[in-house]
C-alpha positions, 0 to 999 in steps of 0.5 A, spaced: 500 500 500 503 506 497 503 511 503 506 517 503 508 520 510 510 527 511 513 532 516 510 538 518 514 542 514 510 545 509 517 546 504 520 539 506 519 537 499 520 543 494 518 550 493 510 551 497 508 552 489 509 546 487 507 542 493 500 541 491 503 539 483 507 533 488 501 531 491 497 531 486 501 527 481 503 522 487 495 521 488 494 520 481 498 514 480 497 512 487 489 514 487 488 508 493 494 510 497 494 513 505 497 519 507 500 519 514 503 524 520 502 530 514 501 537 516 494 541 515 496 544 508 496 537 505 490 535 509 486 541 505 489 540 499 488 532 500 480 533 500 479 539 497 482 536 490 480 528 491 475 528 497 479 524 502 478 524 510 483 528 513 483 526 521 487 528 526 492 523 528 496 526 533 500 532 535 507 534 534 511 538 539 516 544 536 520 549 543 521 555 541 530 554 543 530 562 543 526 561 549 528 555 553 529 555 559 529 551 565 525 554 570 518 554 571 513 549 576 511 546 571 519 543 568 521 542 576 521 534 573 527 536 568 531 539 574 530 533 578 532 529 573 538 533 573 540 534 580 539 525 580 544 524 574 549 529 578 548 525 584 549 519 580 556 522 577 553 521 570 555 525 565 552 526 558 557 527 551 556 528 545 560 523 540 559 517 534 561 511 537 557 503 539 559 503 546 554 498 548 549 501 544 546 494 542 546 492 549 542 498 551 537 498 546 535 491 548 535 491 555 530 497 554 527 494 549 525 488 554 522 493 559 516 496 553 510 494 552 511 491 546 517 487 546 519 483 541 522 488 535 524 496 534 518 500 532 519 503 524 516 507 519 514 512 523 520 512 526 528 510 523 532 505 524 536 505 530 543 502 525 544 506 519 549 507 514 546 515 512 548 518 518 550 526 514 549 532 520 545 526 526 547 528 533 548 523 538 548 524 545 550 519 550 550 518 558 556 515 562 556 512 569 563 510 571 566 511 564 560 507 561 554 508 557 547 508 560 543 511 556 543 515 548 539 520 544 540 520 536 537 526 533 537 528 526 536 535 522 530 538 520 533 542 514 529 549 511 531 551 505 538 547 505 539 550 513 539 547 518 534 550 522 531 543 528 532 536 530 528 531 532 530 526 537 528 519 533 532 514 538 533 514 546 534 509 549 537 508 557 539 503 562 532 500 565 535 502 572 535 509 569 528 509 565 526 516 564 531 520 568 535 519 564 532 522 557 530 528 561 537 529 563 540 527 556 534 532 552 537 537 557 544 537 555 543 537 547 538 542 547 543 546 551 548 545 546 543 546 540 541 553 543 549 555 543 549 553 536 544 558 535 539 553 533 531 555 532 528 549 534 527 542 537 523 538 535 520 532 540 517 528 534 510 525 534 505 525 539 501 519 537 493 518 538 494 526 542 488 528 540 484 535 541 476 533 542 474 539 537 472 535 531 473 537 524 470 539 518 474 534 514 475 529 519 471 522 519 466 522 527 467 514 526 475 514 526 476 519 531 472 516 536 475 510 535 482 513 536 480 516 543 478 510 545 485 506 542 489 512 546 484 510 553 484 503 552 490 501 548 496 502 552 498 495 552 499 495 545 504 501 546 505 507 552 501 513 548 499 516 555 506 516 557 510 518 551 505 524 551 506 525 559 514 524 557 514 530 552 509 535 555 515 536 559 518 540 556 513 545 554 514 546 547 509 548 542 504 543 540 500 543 533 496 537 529 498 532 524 493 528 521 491 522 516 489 522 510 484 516 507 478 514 503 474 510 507 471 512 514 473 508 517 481 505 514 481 499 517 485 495 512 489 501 511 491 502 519 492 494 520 497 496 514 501 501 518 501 497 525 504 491 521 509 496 518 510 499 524 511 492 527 505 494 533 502 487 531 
């Protein structure tokens, strides 16, 4: 099943004029393909054009690294997480290497809810040979690695201007402690670099309750009811407490399918994702 998924950028692809030139030569040779993770710009042109549905299918989180900072009530779990790593003489450096990186990814793999592969499509494999412009942030205890975060670019017209945190893994003994205080760093030294932005990257089934025009009422119900009663498939309410965090800027991202109800097509994105 053909699928195109997208950033929230609206000139990821090209110039915004020919953005719809794109999508529409795509959809014309793939007119029975599902759209996923794309921004509100292809969801109008998407059932504008040819009519599709275009329901939320999550949200995405963008900081503001202009104004970052750490203070605040609501952040307090991000200074804790400093202050314990500290206390455990944990250090955070940025380099290129495998130091245990295999071994802490299955170890950190074990203690999720789904346990038997990597999730992929929606995010990148961890091992890949592309690696032009990724940051990789690893902490250390006692000289060893407990815990990564490979980020990679956003680019906009050819700059640099984010990155998004695709792989984190940590030391099951350190869990979420750890992403806190890995996050911090880089996004310290992001913001150094005069960086624009961080971007958390996708924030599956976190819907907002309005329903929209071109949004399919049956679809969208049955994603409330999947984040509320789902989390034995994948942890939606804790990724989404994880990176409420940070306090970044939230904006919707949708799915674009024919049917009002794609139930094919999703089963599709789970197999692909590896959920089932």
């Amino acid at each position: 099943m053909p699928s195109i998924k997208s950033t929230t950028t609206w000139n990821t692809y090209g110039a915004p004029e020919n953005f719809g030139a794109i999508l529409e030569r795509f959809h014309k040779r793939y007119p029975n393909a599902s759209y996923v993770q794309v921004s509100n710009p292809v969801v109008e042109f998407m059932h504008l054009r040819f009519g599709l549905y275009g329901t939320q299918f999550g949200s995405e989180s963008r900081i503001d690294l202009s104004k970052w900072s750490l203070s605040g009530k609501k952040k307090q779990i991000l200074r804790t997480a400093l202050n314990q790593a500290e206390k455990s003489e944990i250090s955070v450096q940025e380099r290129f290497s495998d130091d245990h990186t295999r071994e802490i990814s299955e170890a950190w793999i074990r203690t999720r809810k789904c346990k038997s592969n990597e999730i992929r499509f929606l995010i990148r494999p961890m091992e890949m040979d592309y690696r032009e412009n990724g940051r990789h942030f690893y902490a250390y205890q006692d000289d060893k690695a407990v815990g990564f975060i490979y980020f990679d670019p956003i680019y906009r017209n050819n700059e640099i201007i984010s990155y998004v945190p695709n792989i984190s893994r940590a030391n099951a003994d350190f869990r979420q402690g750890i992403f806190y205080t890995l996050m911090a760093r880089a996004i310290e030294s992001f913001k150094a670099e005069g960086a624009p932005y961080l971007d958390l990257g996708l924030i599956p089934l976190s819907l907002h309750s309005a329903m929209e025009y071109q949004e399919s009422p049956l679809l969208k119900r049955l994603l409330h009811g999947l984040y509320n009663k789902g989390n034995f498939l994948y942890n939606f309410k804790g990724l989404e407490f994880t990176k409420s965090r940070f306090r970044g800027d939230n904006f919707k991202t949708y799915c674009c399918h024919k049917r009002s109800i794609p139930a094919l097509e999703f089963l599709a994105m789970f197999k692909l994702t590896r959920l089932l």
